[in-house]
C-alpha positions in Angstrom: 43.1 98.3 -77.9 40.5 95.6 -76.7 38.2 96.0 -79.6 38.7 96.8 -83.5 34.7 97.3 -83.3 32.6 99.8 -81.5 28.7 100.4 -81.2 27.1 103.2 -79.4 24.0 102.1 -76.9 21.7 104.9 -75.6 21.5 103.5 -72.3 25.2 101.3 -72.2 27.3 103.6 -73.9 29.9 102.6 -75.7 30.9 98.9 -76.7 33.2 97.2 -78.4 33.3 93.8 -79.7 36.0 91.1 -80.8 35.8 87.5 -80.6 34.7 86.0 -77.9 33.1 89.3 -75.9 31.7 92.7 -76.1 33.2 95.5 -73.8 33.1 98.9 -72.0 35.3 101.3 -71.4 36.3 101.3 -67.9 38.6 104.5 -67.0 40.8 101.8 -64.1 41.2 99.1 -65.8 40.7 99.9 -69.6 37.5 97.9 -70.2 35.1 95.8 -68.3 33.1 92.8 -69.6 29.3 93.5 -70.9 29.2 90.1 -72.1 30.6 86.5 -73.0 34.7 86.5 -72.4 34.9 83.1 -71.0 35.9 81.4 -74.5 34.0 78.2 -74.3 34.3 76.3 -77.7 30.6 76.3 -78.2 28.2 79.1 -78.2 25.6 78.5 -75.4 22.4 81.2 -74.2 22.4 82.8 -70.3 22.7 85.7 -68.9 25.1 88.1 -70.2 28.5 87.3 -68.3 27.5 83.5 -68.2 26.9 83.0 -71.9 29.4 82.1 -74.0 30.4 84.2 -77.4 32.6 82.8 -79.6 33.1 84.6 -82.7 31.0 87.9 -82.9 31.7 89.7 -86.1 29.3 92.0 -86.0 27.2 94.2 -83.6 24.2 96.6 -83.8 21.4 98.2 -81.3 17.3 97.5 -82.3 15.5 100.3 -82.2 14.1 99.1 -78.6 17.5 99.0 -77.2 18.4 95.1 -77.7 21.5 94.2 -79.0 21.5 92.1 -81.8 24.9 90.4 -83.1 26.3 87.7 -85.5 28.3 85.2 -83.5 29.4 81.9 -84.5 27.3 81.5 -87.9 24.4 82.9 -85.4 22.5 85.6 -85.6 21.6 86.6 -81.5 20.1 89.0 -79.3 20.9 90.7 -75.9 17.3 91.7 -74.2 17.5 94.8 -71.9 16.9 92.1 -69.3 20.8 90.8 -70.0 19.5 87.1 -72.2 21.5 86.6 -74.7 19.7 83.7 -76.9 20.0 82.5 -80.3 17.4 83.3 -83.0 19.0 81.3 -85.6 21.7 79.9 -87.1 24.0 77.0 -86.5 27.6 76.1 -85.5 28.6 76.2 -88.7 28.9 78.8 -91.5 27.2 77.7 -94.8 29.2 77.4 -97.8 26.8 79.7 -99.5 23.5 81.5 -98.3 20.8 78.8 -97.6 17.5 79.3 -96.4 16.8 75.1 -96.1 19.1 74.4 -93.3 18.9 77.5 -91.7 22.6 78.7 -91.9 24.2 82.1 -92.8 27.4 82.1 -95.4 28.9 86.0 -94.6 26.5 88.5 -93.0 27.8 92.3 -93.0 24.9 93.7 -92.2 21.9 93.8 -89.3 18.9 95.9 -89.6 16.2 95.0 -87.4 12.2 96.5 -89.0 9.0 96.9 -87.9 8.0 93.9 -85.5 11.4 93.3 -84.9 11.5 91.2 -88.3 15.3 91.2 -88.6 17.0 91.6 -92.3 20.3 90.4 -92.7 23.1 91.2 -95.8 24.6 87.6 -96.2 27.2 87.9 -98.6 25.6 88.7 -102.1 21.7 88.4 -100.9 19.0 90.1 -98.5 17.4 87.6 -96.1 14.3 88.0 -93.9 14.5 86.6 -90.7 11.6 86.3 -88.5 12.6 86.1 -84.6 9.2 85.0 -83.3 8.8 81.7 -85.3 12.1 81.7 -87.1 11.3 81.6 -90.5 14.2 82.7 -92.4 14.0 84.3 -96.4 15.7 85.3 -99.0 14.0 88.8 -100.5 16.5 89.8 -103.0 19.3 88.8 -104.3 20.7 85.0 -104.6 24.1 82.8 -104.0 25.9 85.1 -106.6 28.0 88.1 -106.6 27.0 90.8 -109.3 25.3 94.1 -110.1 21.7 93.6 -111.9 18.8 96.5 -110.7 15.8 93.9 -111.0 13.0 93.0 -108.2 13.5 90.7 -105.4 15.9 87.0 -106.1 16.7 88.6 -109.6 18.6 91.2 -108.1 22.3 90.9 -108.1 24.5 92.5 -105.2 28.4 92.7 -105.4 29.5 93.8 -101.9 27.0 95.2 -99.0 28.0 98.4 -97.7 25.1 99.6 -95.9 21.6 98.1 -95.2 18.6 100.1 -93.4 14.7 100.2 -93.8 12.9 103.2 -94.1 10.0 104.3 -92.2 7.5 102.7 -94.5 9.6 99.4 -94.0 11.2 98.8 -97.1 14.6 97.9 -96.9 17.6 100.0 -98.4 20.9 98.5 -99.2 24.0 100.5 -100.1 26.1 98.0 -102.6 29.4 98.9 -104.2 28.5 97.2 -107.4 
């Protein structure tokens, strides 16, 4: 098929994702293009069919309807409006989670909270990433793999299964360690 990955959109449908695009079913053809597909070999904002995706690993829907995606060492969003822009992240993936340049090492998880603070599983560590200015955090866990119940950068993770926040905000992660 044209994707190993699907998501469910209330308003879309389904999608799935793979490299350089996300798709939807399409009952002639198989699938159509939602977004990306060109296979530029840099990641660049637009509109949804003329921005470029290059490697997006992982897809999930805000609770406002956005779609919010890892893509190239980037964490990035799809408005309703069809933008697709980078919130952060570079080109490159970090050798291990860093909050001082900005980069990502291994994120398996997307959870987006209230005011659309977005919290990320990157590899072994639980970061905070705030799309109006930026600001990117670690909460818990560090640049280690592990399993150690303790409060916030103490805290060791071994492998991210799950990761959701509750209605009172706090943030849940599902670890096989």
């Amino acid at each position: 098929g044209v994707s190993d990955r699907i998501v469910y959109h209330p308003k879309e449908g389904l999608l799935g994702y793979r490299d350089i695009g996300i798709y939807k079913p399409d009952p002639v053809s198989g699938y159509s293009l939602f977004a990306g597909g060109k296979g530029a070999s840099v990641s660049t904002d637009g509109q949804r069919l003329g921005a470029d995706l290059q490697n997006v690993q992982l897809l999930t829907v805000a609770p406002n309807g956005d779609f919010v995606m890892f893509d190239a060492a980037a964490v990035r969003k799809i408005t309703a409006d069809g933008n697709v822009k980078t919130i952060a992240g570079k080109n490159a993936l970090a050798p291990a989670p860093s909050t001082a340049d900005g980069r990502f090492h291994q994120i398996s998880g997307i959870v987006e909270g209230p005011g659309q603070t977005l919290y990320l599983a990157d590899y072994a560590s639980v970061r905070q990433l705030n799309p109006n200015d930026k600001s990117l955090k670690t909460i818990a866990g560090k640049a280690v793999t592990g399993y150690l119940n303790a409060n916030g950068t103490n805290a060791l993770f071994r492998q991210f299964l799950k990761l959701s926040t509750d209605s009172a905000g706090n943030v849940l992660v599902a670890d096989t360690g």
